[in-house]
C-alpha positions as CSV (number, residue, x, y, z in Angstrom):
1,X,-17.6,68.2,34.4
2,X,-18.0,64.8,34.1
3,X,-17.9,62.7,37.1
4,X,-15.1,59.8,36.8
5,X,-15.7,55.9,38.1
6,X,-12.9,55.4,40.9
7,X,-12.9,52.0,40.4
8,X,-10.2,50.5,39.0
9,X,-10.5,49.2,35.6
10,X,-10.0,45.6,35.9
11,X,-12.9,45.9,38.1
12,X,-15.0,47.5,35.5
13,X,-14.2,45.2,32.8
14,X,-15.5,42.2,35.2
15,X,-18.7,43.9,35.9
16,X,-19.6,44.3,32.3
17,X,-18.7,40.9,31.5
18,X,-21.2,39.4,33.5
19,X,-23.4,41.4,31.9
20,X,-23.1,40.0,28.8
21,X,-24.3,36.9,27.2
22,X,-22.0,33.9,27.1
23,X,-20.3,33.3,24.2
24,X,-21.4,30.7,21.7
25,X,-19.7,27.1,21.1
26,X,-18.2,27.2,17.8
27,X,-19.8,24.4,15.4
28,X,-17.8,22.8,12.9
29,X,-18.9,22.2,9.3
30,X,-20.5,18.2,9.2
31,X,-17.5,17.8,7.0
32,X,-14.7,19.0,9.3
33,X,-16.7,17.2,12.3
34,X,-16.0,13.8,10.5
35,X,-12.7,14.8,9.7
36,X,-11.9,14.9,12.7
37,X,-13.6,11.8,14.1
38,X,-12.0,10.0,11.9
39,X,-8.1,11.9,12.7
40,X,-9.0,10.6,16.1
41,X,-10.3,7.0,15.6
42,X,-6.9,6.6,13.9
43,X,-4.6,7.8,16.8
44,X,-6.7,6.4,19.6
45,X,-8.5,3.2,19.1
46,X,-7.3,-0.2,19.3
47,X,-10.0,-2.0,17.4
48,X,-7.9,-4.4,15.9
49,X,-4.2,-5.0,17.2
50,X,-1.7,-4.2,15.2
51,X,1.5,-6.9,15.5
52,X,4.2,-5.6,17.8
53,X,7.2,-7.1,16.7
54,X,8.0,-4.4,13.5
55,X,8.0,-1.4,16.1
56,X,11.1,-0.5,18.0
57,X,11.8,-0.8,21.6
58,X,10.1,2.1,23.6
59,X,10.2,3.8,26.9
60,X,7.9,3.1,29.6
61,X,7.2,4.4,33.1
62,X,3.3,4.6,33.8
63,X,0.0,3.5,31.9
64,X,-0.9,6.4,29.5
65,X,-4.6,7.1,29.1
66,X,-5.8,8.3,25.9
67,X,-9.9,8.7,25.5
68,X,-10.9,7.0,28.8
69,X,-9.0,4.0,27.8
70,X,-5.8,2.5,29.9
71,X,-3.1,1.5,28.4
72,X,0.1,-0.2,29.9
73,X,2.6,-3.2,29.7
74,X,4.4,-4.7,32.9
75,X,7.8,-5.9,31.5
76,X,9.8,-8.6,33.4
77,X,13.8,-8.3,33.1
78,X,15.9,-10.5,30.9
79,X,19.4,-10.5,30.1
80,X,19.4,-10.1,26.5
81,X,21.0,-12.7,23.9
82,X,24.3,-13.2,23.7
83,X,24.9,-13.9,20.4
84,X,26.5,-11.4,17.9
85,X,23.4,-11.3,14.7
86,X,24.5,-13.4,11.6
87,X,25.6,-11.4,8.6
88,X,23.0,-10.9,5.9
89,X,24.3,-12.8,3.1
90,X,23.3,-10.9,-0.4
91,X,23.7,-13.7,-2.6
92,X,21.8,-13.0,-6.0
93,X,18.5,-13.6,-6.0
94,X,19.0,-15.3,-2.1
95,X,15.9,-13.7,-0.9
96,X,13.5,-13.7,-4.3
97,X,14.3,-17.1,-4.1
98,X,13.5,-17.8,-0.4
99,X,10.5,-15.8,-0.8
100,X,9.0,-17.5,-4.4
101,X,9.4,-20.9,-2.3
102,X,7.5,-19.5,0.2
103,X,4.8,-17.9,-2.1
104,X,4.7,-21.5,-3.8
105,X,4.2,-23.1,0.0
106,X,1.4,-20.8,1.0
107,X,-0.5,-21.0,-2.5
108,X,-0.7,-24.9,-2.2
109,X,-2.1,-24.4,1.8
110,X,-5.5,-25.1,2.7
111,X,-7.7,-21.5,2.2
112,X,-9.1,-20.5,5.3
113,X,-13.1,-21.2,6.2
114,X,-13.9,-18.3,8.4
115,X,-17.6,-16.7,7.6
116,X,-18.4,-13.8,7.9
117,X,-20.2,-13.6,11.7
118,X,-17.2,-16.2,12.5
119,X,-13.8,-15.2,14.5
120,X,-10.3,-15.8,12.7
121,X,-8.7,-17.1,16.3
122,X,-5.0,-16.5,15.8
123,X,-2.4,-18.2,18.6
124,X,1.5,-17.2,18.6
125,X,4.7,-17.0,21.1
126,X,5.5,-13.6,21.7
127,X,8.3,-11.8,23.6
128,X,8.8,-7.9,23.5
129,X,10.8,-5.3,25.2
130,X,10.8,-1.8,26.6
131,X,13.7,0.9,27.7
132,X,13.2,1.5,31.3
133,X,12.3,5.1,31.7
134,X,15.5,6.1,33.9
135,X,17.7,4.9,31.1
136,X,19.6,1.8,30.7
137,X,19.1,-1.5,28.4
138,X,16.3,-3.1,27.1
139,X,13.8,-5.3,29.4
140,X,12.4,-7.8,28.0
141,X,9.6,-10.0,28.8
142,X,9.7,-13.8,29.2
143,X,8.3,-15.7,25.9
144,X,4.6,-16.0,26.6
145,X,1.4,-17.2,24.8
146,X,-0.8,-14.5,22.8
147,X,-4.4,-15.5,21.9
148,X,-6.1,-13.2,19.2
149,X,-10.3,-13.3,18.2
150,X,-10.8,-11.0,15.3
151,X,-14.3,-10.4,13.4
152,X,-14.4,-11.8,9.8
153,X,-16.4,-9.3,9.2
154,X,-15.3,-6.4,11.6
155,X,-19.0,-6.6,12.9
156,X,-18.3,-7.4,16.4
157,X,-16.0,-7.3,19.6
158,X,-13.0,-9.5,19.6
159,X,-10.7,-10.1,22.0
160,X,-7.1,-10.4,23.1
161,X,-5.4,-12.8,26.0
162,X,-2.0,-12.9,26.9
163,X,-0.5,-14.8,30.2
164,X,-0.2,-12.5,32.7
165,X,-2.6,-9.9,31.4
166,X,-6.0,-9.6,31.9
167,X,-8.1,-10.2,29.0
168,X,-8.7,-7.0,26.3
169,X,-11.9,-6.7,24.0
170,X,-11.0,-5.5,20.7
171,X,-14.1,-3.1,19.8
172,X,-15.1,-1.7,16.8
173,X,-16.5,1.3,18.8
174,X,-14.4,3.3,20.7
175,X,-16.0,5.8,23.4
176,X,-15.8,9.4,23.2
177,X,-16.7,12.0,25.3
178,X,-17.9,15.9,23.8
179,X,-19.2,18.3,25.2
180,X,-22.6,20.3,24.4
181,X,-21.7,23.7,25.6
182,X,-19.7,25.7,28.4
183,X,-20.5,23.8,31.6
184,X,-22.1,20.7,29.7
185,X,-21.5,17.4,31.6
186,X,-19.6,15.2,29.1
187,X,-21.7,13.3,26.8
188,X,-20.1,9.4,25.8
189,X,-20.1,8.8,22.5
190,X,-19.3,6.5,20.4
191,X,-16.6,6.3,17.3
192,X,-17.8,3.9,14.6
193,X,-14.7,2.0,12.9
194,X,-13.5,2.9,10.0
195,X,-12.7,1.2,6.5
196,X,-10.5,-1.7,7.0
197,X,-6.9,-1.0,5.1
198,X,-3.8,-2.5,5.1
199,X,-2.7,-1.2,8.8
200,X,-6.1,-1.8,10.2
201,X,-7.5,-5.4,8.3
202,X,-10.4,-7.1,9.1
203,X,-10.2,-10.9,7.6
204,X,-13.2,-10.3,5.0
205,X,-10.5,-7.2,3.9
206,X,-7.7,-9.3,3.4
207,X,-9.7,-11.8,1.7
208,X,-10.1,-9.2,-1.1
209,X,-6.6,-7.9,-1.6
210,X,-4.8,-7.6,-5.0
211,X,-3.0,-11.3,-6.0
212,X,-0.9,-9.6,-8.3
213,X,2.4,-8.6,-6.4
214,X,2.4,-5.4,-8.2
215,X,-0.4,-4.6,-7.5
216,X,-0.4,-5.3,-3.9
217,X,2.7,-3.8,-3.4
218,X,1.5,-0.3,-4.6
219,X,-2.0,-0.9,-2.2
220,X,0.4,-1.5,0.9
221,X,2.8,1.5,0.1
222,X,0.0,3.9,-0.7
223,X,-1.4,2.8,2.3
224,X,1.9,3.2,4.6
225,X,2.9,6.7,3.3
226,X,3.0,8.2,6.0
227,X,4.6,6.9,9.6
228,X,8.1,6.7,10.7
229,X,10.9,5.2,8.9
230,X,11.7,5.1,5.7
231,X,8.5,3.6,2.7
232,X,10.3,0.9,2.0
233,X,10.4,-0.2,6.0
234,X,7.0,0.8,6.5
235,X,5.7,-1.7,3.7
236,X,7.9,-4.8,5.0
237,X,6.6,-4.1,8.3
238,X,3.0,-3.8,7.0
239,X,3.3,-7.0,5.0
240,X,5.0,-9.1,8.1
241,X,1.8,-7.7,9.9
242,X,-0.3,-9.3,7.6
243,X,1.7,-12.8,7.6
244,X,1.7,-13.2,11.4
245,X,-1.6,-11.1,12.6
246,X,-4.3,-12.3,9.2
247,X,-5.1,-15.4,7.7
248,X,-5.2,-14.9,4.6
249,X,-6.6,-16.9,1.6
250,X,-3.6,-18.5,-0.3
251,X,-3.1,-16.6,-3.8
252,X,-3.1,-13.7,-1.3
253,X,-0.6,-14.9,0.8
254,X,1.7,-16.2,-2.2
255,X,0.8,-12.3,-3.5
256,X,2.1,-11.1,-0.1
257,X,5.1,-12.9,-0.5
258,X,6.2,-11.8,-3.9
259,X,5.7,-8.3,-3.2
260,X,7.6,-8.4,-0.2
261,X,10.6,-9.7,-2.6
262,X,10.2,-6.7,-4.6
263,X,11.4,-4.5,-2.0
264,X,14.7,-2.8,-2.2
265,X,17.2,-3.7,0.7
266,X,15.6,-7.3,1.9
267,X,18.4,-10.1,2.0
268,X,19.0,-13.6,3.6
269,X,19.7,-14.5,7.1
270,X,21.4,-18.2,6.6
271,X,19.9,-19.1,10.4
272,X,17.3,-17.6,12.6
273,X,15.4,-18.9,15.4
274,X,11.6,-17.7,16.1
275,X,9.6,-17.5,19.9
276,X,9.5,-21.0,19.7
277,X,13.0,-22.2,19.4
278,X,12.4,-23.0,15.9
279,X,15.4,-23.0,13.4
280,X,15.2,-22.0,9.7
281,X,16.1,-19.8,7.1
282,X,15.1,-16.1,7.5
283,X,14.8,-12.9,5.5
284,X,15.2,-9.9,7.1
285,X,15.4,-6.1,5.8
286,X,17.5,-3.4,8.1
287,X,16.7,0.2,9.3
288,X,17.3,2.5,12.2
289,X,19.8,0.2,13.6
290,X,17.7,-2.8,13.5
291,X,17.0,-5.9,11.6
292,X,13.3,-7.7,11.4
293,X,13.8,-11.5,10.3
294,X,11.0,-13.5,9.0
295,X,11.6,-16.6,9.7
296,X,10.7,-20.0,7.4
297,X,10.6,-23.8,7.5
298,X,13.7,-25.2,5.9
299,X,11.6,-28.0,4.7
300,X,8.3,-26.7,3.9
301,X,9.3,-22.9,3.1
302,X,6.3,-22.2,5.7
303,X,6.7,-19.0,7.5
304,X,7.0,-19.8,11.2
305,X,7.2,-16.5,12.9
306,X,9.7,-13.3,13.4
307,X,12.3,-11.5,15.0
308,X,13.9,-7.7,15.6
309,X,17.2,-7.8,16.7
310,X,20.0,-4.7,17.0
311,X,22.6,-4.8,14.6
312,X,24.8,-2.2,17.0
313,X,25.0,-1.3,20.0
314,X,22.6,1.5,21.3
315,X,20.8,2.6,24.5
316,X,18.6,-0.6,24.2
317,X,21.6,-3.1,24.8
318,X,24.5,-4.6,22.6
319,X,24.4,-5.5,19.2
320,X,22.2,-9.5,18.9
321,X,19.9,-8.2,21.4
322,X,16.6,-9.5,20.8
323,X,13.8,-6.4,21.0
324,X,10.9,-8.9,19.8
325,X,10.0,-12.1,18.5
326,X,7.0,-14.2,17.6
327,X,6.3,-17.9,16.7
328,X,2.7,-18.8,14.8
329,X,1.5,-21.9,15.7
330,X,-2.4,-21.9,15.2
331,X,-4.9,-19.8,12.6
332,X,-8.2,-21.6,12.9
333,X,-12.2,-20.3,12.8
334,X,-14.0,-20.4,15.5
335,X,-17.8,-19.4,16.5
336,X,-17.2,-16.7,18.8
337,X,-14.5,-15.0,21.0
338,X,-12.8,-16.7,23.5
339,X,-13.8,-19.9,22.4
340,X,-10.6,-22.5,21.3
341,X,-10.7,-24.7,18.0
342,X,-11.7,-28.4,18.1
């Protein structure tokens, strides 16, 4: 008769694992590896910042870390604007025709002189808010000045200050951390950026984008298609990026213009104020319950900054409450980060 093992069986199994070899880390194909590199240098690294002011309000509580790298916002209450938002006015051809005076503004402007180990320094007025975790309205942030150092070329660091923040650098190289084997100490690598697009420019980028607003157009919605919203939101938004966050050579930004007038839904706001305090005539596209104004000089059809505002009432506060705005006062080149224009 056999002789049975009183042991219980758990036990057994347990013994005979540790006899046995550890199992091996599974390798990915070279091609899947930079697959997914590049799925995660697209979710997690702020290389080059994206403008705020076409996302909607969202909720905070505590800094969320994502790769090693912090990120939070302290927001400072403010009641939110009184005012009731001005009706779009659909008047034919209102907003072609605010927009072709504004494409006819920027193509006469000087063309920027940034080369390419150069910085394109970008200055604005910002103003943002963000749902308080426990529920409740919007807080929003006192207007504040925004300084933004961006490579020409994408080559190097740049850098972000904002009042009452500390300073940011904006690298094209974002760490991550892997691991060799069961047990391995993490080893810090690093992400190399990828090709500069329409959501992620770099100035030299911009430089070369399509002047024909056709042509442009179909760039920036085949390079929005996916993302929240609806395509037609996600291209304004991507354009109004480009106007307030690039500086952009003038056929380009008469090109950016004209495309943006070729969207479906974009009408005129008869008045609209930007960060500043600055009055003038805006056009403005709804969706999700809220409207983003650009805003232009009546005079020189120069676009001055922009604006998201609720059109109703919702969790965020009533309808006129102001969820971001920006005013552009400075694009200039400049020799290195941090450093100020003559």
């Amino acid at each position: 008769m056999n002789d049975i093992d009183p042991r219980p069986q758990d036990a057994l199994r347990a013994e005979l694992t540790e006899l046995l070899p550890p199992p091996a880390v599974p390798e990915f194909a070279p091609e899947r590896r930079r697959e997914l590199r590049r799925a995660l240098m697209a979710s997690a690294r702020p290389a080059r910042p994206a403008a705020w002011w076409t996302r909607k309000a969202v909720r905070f509580a505590v800094p969320a870390v994502v790769c090693g790298v912090a990120a939070g916002a302290v927001l400072v209450a403010a009641p939110p604007e009184p005012r009731e938002p001005r009706p779009a006015v659909r008047a034919e051809g209102g907003a072609a025709a605010v927009l072709s005076r504004a494409a006819l503004a920027a193509a006469s402007a000087p063309a920027p002189d940034a080369r390419p180990r150069q910085f394109v320094y970008v200055e604005s007025l910002v103003s943002r808010a963000g749902l308080p975790a426990g529920g409740g309205a919007a807080v929003v942030e006192p207007v504040h000045r925004r300084q933004v150092w961006l490579s020409a070329d994408g080559s190097r660091p740049g850098l972000l200050r904002e009042e009452g923040s500390p300073d940011s650098e904006l690298s094209p190289r974002v760490p991550v951390y892997e691991l060799d084997g069961p047990g391995a100490e993490p080893r810090k690598t690093f992400l190399e950026s990828g090709e500069a697009s329409v959501t992620d420019p770099t100035h030299a980028f911009v430089a070369g984008l399509p002047t024909d607003p056709e042509a442009l157009l179909r760039l920036v919605r085949e390079q929005t298609r996916t993302g929240g919203g609806d395509a037609d939101q996600r291209a304004f938004a991507a354009i109004g990026t480009l106007l307030a966050e690039t500086w952009a050579p003038p056929k380009v930004t008469a090109a950016l213009f004209e495309a943006a007038a070729r969207i479906p839904g974009v009408v005129v706001v008869p008045s609209a104020r930007d960060a500043a305090g600055r009055e003038g005539v805006a056009v403005a596209r709804t969706a999700g319950g809220e409207r983003t104004q650009w805003v232009f000089d009546r005079s020189t059809s120069g676009f001055l900054g922009a604006r998201t505002v609720l059109v109703s009432a919702a969790d965020a506060g009533p309808a006129g409450t102001v969820l971001s705005e920006t005013a552009v006062l400075r694009k200039a080149a400049v020799a290195r980060a941090g450093q100020l224009p003559g």
